[in-house]
Phi, psi and omega in degrees: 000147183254160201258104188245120191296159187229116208241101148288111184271088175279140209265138175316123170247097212273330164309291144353265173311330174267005164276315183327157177191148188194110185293329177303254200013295173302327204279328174285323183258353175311300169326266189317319156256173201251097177209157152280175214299322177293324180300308169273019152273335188273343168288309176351284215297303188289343144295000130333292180299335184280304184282359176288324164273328170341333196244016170245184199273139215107308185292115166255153171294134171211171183345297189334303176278007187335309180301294167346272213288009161282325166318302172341290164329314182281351214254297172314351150313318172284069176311303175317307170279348175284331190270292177333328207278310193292326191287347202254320169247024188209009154065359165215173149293125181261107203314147121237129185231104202310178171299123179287171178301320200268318198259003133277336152288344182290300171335280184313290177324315182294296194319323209267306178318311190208090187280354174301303194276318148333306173300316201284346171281345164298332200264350157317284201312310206287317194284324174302319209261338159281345171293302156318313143335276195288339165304293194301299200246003170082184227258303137019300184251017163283301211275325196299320186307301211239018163236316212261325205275009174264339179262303179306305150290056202269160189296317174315327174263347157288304172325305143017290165302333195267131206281140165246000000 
């Protein structure tokens, strides 16, 4: 008989993950940045929602959502609960990695060289990852991700926040 692997998929439950909830989490980032209490439970959730997506193709962290990937972080600070979360609704630890030094020299080089083909790989990345968006979670959290948190978080207003 033959031994054939067999790829278990677990399936997601985004109801499931977005009940989840951890008051540390809030409270480290309530420290750390000048947000209320509701603001970072309400990042909370829409990071959540990022990592639900995260893992299909195409999808990047980018500028727009910056405040995610700070959540991210703040989240990934709990190794324990971080590892549970992801294992307990995504059946793995969920990696996150940033652009290494060469493919961020890569980036910079292309804006310099060629800022046409640079935009438009931007504006690709940007159309998947809103697709994927709007696919999971609807035309709701495409405009808070990609209207509202580009003004309200701009990197500048996030620095801004972080309490020192």
């Amino acid at each position: 008989m033959e031994n054939k692997e067999i790829n278990i998929i677990k399936t997601v439950d985004l109801e499931s993950i977005m009940a989840y909830k951890n008051e540390n989490i809030i409270s480290r980032f309530v420290d750390a940045y000048d947000v209320t209490w509701e603001e970072a439970e309400d990042i909370f959730q829409e990071t959540k929602k990022f990592l639900y997506i995260g893992g299909k193709p195409g999808v990047v962290m980018l500028d727009d959502i910056l405040i995610l990937d700070e959540m991210w972080h703040n989240f990934i600070c709990f190794t324990r609960e971080y590892t549970a979360f992801g294992n307990h609704f995504f059946g793995e630890y969920l990696h996150h990695s940033p652009n290494k030094k060469a493919e961020k020299e890569r980036i910079k080089l292309k804006a310099i060289e060629n800022p046409e083909e640079a935009q438009k790989d931007y504006l690709e990345s940007l159309q998947v990852t809103m697709e994927h968006c709007y696919d999971a979670f609807g035309e709701e959290t495409v405009m808070k991700w990609f209207q509202i948190y580009p003004i309200q978080y701009s990197k500048d207003n996030i620095k801004a926040l972080r309490k020192h």
